[in-house]
C-alpha positions as a printed Julia matrix, in Angstrom:
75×3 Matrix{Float64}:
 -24.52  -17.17  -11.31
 -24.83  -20.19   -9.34
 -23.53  -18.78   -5.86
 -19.87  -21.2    -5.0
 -20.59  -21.77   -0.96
 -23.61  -23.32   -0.87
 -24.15  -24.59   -3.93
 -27.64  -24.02   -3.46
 -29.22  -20.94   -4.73
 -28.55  -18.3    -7.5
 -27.04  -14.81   -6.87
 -29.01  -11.38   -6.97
 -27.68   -7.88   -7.75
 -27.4    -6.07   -4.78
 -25.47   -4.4    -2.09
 -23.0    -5.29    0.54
 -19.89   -3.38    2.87
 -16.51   -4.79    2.36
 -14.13   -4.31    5.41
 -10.21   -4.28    4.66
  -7.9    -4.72    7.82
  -3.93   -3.99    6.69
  -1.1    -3.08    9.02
  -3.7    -1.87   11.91
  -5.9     0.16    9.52
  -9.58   -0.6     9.19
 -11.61    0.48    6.31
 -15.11   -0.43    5.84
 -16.45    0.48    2.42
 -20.49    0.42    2.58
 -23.15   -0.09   -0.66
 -21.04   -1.75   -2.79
 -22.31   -3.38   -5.58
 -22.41   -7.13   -5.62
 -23.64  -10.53   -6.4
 -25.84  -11.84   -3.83
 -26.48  -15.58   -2.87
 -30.41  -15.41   -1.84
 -29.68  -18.93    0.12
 -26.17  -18.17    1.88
 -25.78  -14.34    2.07
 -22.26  -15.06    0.52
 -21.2   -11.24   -1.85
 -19.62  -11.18   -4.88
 -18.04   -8.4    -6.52
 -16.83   -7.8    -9.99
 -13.26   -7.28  -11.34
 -14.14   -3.71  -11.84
 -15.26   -3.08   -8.45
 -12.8    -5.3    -6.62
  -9.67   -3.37   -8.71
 -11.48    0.13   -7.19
 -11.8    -1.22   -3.64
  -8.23   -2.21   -3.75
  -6.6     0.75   -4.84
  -9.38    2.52   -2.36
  -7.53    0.63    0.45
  -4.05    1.2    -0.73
  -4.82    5.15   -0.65
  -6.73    4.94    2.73
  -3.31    3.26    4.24
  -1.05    5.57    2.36
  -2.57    8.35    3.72
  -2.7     7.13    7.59
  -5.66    6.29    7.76
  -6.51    3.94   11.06
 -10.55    4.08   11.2
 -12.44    5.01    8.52
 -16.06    4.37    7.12
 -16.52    5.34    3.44
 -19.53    4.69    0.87
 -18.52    3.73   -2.1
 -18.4     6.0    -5.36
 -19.94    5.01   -8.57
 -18.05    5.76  -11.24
């Protein structure tokens, strides 16, 4: 996939960390699976993924959570 920032390079699988600020909680979700412009840096993640890390957030800030450093879990 052509990456949609830069215009300039394709994307690679790789990894990145996704952070999610809500409501004063901060949740940073490391080695997640992504799409990676080799040009920009710029992460992509897949519907899949991005439907996980969502409802990973929701939880986190349902439970209290203020700080919290997670890796993610394959399926």
């Amino acid at each position: 996939m052509k990456c949609i920032i830069c215009r300039n390079d394709e994307t690679v699988q790789g990894k990145t960390t996704v952070t999610f600020e809500r409501n004063g909680m901060t949740l940073v979700i490391k080695n997640v699976p992504a799409w990676i412009c080799t040009n920009c840096g710029e992460a992509y993640v897949d519907e899949e993924i991005s439907d996980r890390l969502l409802k990973s957030a929701e939880t986190a800030e349902y439970e209290g959570v203020e700080v919290e450093i997670r890796n993610f879990q394959a399926a």
